[in-house]
C-alpha positions as CSV (number, residue, x, y, z in Angstrom):
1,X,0.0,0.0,0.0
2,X,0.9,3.6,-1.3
3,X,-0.6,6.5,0.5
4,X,0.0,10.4,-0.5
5,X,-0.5,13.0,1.8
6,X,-0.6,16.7,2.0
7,X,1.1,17.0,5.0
8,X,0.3,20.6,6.9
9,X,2.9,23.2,8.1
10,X,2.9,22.3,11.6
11,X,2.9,18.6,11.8
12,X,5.6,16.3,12.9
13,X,6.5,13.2,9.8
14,X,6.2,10.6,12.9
15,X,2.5,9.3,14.7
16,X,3.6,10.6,18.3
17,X,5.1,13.0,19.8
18,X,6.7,13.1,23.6
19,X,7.6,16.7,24.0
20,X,5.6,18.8,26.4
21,X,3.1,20.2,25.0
22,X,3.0,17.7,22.6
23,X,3.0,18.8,18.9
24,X,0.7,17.7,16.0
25,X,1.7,14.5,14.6
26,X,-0.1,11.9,11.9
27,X,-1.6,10.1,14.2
28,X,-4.3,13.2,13.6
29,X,-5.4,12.2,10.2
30,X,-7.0,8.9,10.1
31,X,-4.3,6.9,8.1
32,X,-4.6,2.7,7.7
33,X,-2.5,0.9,10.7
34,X,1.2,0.0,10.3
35,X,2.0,2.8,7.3
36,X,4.7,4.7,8.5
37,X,6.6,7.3,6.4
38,X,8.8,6.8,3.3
39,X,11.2,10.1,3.4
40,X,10.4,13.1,6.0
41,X,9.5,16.7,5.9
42,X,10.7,19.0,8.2
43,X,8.3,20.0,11.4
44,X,7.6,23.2,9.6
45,X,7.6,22.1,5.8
46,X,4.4,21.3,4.0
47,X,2.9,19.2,0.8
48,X,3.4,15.5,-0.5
49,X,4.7,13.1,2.0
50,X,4.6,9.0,1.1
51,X,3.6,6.6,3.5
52,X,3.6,2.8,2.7
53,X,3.3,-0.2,5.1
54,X,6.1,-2.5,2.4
55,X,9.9,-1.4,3.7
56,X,11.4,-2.3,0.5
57,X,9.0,-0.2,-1.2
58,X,10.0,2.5,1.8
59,X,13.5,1.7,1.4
60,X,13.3,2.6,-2.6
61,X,11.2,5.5,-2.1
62,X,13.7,7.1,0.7
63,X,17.5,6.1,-0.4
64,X,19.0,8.3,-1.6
65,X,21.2,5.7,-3.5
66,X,18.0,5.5,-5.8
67,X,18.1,9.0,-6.7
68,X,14.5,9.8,-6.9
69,X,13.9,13.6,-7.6
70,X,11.8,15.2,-5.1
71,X,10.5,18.9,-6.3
72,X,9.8,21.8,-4.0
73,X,8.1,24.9,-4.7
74,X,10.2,27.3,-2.4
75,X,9.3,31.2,-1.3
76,X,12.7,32.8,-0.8
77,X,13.2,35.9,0.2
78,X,14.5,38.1,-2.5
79,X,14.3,37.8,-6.1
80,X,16.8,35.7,-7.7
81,X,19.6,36.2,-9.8
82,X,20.3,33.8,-12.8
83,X,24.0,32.7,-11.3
84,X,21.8,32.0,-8.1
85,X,20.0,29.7,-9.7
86,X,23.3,28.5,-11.8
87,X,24.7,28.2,-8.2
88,X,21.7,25.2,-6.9
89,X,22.3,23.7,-10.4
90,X,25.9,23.0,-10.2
91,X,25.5,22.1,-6.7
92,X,26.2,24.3,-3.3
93,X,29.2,23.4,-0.7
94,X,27.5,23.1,2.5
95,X,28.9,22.2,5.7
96,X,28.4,18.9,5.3
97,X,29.8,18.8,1.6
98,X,28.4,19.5,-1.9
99,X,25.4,18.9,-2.9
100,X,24.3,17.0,-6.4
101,X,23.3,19.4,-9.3
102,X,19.8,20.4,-8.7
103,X,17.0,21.8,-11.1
104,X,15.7,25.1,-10.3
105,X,14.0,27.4,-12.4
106,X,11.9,30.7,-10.5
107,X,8.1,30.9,-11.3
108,X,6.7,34.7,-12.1
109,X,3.8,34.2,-9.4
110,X,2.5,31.5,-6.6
111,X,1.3,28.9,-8.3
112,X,-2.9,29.4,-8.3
113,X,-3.5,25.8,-6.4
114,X,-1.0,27.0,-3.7
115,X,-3.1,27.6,-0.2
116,X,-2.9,29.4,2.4
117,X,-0.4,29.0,5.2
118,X,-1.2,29.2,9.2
119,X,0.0,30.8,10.3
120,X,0.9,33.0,6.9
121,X,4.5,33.1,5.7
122,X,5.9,37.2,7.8
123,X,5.7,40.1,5.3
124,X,8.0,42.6,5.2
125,X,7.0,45.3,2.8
126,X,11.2,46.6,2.2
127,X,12.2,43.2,1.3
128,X,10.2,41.3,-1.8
129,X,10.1,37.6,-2.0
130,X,9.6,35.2,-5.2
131,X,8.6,31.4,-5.9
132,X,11.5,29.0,-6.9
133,X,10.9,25.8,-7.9
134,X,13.8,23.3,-7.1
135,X,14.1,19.1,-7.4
136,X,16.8,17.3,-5.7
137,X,17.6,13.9,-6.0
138,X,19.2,13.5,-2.2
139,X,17.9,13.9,1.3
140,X,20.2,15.2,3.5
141,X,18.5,17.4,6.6
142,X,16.7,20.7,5.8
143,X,18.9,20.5,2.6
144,X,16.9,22.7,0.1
145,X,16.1,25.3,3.1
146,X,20.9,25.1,3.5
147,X,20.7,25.3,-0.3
148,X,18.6,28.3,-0.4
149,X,20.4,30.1,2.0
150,X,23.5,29.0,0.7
151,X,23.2,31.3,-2.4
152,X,21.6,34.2,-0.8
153,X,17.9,33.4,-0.6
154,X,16.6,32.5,2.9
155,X,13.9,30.1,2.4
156,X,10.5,31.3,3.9
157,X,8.1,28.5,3.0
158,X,8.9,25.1,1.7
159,X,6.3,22.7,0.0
160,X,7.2,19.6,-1.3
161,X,4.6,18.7,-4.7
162,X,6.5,16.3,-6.1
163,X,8.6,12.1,-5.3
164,X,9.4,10.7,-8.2
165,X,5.9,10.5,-10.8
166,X,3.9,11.2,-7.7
167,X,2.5,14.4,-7.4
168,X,0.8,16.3,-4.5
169,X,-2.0,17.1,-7.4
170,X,-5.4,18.1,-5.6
171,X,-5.0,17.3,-2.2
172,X,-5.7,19.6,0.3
173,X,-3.7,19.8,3.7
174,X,-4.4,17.2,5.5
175,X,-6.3,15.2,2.8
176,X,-4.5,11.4,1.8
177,X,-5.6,9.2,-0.5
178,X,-4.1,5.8,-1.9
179,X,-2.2,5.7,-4.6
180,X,-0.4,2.7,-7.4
181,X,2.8,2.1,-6.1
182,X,5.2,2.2,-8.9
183,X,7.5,4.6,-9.0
């Protein structure tokens, strides 16, 4: 079993959650018993998150070994520059060493299907921000938000729409439905 979910801003990627208070977790939305998630997104990162209850299936979805693209639409602050862009496609040196080539291309506008965030995404009237869209092909932690910042645009809301062929499509936050497992 495949399962696709639009995973909120504001939820943890596991089903609990021992902190005090404890935070939102999956355990909130009704999912089948024993699916558990293939990949994470950050606490406050939104959009497509795959959960499956097959480890190998897991395993190939989540290795980076397998080099599945994941896409991102990013809101950076700033506009980008084209060698910024040239930057995240040759690959960024982070601390941790450089990162594959990426694809990145900036959109003019938010994309129409994009909602709302809550809370919404701080405004600052002096300093404009712009929609990026990047894919990856590795996982390493809060990676695309290091990449951002890397070449001078501070990410300030990240939404995952795409793993591999499966896309976030029409779901709504929260919303999960099942879906053919081939990648």
């Amino acid at each position: 079993m495949l399962i696709a979910l639009n995973k909120p801003y504001g939820v943890l990627c596991q089903f609990t959650d021992r902190s005090e208070p404890p935070r939102p977790t999956l355990a909130a939305f009704g999912l089948p018993p024993e699916v558990y998630a293939a990949g994470r997104l950050d606490f406050d990162s939104e959009g497509l998150l795959l959960l499956t209850d097959d480890g190998r299936l897991q395993r190939r979805i989540a290795e980076p070994r397998q080099k599945t693209w994941k896409t991102y639409l990013v809101q950076v602050e700033g506009r980008p520059h084209e060698d910024q862009l040239e930057a995240l496609r040759r690959g960024v040196a982070l601390k941790d060493g450089p990162t594959r080539p990426a694809r990145a291309r900036t959109l003019d506008a938010a994309p129409d299907w994009l909602w709302p965030r809550d809370p919404p995404v701080r405004y600052r009237r002096s300093v404009p921000d712009s929609f990026v869209e990047i894919a990856i092909h590795e996982g390493r932690n809060r990676q695309v938000r290091r990449m951002t910042a890397a070449v001078g645009l501070p990410t300030l809301r990240l939404v995952r729409t795409a793993i591999g062929r499966h896309a976030l499509a029409e779901l709504a936050p929260g919303q999960w439905r099942e879906i053919d497992p081939a990648m």
